[in-house]
C-alpha positions in Angstrom: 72.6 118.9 73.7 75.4 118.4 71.2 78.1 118.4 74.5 75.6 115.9 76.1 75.8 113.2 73.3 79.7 113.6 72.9 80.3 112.9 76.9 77.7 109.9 76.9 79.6 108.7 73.8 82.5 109.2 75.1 81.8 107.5 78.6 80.7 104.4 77.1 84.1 104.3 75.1 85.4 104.6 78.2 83.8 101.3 79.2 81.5 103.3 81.4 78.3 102.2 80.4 76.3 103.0 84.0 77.5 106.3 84.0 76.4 106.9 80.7 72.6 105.7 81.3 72.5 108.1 84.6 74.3 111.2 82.9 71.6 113.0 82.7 69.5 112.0 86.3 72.6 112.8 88.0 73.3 116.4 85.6 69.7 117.3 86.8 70.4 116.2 90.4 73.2 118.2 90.7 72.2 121.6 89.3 69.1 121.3 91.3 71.1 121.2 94.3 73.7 123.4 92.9 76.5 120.5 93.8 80.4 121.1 93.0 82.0 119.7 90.0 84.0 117.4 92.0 81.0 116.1 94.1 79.2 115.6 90.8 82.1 113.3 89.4 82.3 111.4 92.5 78.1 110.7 92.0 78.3 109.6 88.9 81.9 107.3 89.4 80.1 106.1 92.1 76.9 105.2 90.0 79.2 103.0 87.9 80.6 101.4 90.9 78.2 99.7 92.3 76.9 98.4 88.8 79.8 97.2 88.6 79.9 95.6 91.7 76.4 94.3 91.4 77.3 92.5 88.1 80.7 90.9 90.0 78.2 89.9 92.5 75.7 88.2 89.4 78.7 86.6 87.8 80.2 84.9 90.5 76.9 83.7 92.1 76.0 82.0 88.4 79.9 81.1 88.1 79.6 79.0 91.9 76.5 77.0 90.6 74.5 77.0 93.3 71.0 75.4 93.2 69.6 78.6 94.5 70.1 81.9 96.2 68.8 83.0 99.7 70.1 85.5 102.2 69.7 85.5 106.0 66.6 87.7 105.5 65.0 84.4 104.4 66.0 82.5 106.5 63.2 80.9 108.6 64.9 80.3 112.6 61.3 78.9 113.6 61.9 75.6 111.7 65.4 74.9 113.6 64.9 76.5 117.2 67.9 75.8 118.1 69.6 78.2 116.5 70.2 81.6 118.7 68.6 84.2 115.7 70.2 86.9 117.7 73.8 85.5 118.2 73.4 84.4 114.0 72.5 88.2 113.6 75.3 89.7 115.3 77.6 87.6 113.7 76.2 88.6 110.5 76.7 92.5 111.1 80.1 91.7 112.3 79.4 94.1 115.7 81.5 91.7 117.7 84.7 93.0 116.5 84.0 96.7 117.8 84.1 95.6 121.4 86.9 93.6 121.1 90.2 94.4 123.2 93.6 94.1 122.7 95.0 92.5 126.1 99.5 92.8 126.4 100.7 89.7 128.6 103.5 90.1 130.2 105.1 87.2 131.9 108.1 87.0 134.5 111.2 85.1 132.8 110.4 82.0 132.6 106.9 81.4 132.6 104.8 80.1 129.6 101.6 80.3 128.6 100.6 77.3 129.5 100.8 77.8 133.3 99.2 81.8 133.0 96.2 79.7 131.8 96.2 76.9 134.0 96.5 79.7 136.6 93.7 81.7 135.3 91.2 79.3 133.7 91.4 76.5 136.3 90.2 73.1 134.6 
């Protein structure tokens, strides 16, 4: 119990207070599954982490001012039907960019861009 203490103590020296508060949820997680010492450390840096990254996330949200915070869960798309839910959501999850393609053009000497798309994309 002693060792316990002296590694909390020492963690929050450290500056890592998260990992500190789930020491021992994550000491009793891992002997119950019987995890390696290295996939222990990684749990409990991880832990920290995203505190971390939640607090960033608090500060700058209070820092920007804003009169209040919603997400697109919230959002209610009946009141402005005009707005395509589904293209707002894919755009959101960022799925677009998976399909996208890389094209080369190659052009004969000479030729600019401006014709291969007047060519191709007649107006």
């Amino acid at each position: 119990m002693i060792e316990l203490e002296q590694a909390r103590h020492r963690l929050e020296e450290l500056g890592l207070g998260q990992a500190a508060q789930s020491l021992d949820a994550k000491l009793e997680a891992a002997s119950r599954s019987q995890s390696t010492y290295l996939s222990f450390l990684i749990e409990l840096l991880d832990a920290e982490i995203q505190e971390r990254q939640r607090r960033n996330v608090e500060v700058r949200m209070k820092l920007s001012h804003l009169p209040f915070r919603r997400t697109l869960n919230e959002f209610d798309f009946s009141f402005q039907p005009g707005i395509d839910e589904r293209l707002i959501r894919e755009l959101a999850a960022l799925t677009f960019g998976i399909f996208a393609r890389v094209q080369v053009l190659i052009f004969r000497k000479g030729t600019q861009l401006n014709e291969y798309r007047d060519q191709r994309y007649p107006v």
